[in-house]
C-alpha positions in Angstrom: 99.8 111.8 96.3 100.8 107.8 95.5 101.7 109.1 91.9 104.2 111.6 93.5 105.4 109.1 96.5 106.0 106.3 93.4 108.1 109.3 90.9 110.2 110.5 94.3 110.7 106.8 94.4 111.9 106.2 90.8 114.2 109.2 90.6 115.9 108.5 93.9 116.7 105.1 92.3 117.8 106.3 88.8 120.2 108.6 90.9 121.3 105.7 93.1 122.4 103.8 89.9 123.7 106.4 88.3 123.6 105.5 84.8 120.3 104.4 83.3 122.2 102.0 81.6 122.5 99.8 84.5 118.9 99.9 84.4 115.5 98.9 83.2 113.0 101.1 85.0 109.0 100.8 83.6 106.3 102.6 85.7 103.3 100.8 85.1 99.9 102.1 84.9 96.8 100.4 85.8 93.6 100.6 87.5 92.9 104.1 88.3 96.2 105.2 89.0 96.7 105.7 85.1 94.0 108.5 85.2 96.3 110.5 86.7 98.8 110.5 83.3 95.8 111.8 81.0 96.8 114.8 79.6 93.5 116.3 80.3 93.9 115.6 83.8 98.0 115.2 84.5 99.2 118.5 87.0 102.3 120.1 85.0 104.6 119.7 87.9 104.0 115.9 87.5 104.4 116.4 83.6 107.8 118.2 84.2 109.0 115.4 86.5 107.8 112.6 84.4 110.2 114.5 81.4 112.8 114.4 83.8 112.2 110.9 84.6 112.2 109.9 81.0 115.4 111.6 80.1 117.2 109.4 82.7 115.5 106.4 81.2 112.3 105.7 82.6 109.7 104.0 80.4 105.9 104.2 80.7 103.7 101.7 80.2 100.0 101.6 80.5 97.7 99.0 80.8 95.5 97.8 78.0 92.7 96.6 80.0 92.6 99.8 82.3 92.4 101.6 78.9 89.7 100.0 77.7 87.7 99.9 80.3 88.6 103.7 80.9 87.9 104.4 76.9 91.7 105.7 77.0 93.8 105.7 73.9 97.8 106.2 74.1 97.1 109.8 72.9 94.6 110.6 75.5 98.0 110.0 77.8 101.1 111.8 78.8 103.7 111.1 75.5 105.9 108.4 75.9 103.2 105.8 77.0 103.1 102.3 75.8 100.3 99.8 76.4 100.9 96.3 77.7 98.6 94.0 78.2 98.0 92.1 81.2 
């Protein structure tokens, strides 16, 4: 439910702006929050949104120590992820 509050959030932004040039939007996971982007566990309605979000500029960053702790790899997430560390 806080993954789809946050991307309501986002879009309603990147609409507000208008262009994603005026922009620099990064979502930011962490903790266990990022769990919900693996693409074993990621609902396609929140896949098609996240495309969505990402063709109006949105970048995706996950964090380094939540993926090692979690044993995630940037291909165990949705595409477009980077990692970051902390």
């Amino acid at each position: 439910d806080k993954v789809s509050f946050v991307l309501g959030n986002i879009a309603n932004h990147l609409n507000a702006i208008g262009n994603p040039k005026n922009a620099d939007i990064r979502l930011v996971g962490h903790g266990p929050a990022l769990l919900a982007f693996s693409t074993n566990a990621m609902a396609l309605d929140l896949d098609e949104r996240l495309i969505q979000l990402k063709e109006q500029g949105l970048k995706l960053e996950g964090c380094g120590n939540t993926m090692r702790g979690a044993q995630l790899t940037l291909a165990d997430l949705t595409s477009g992820f980077a990692a970051i560390e902390e």
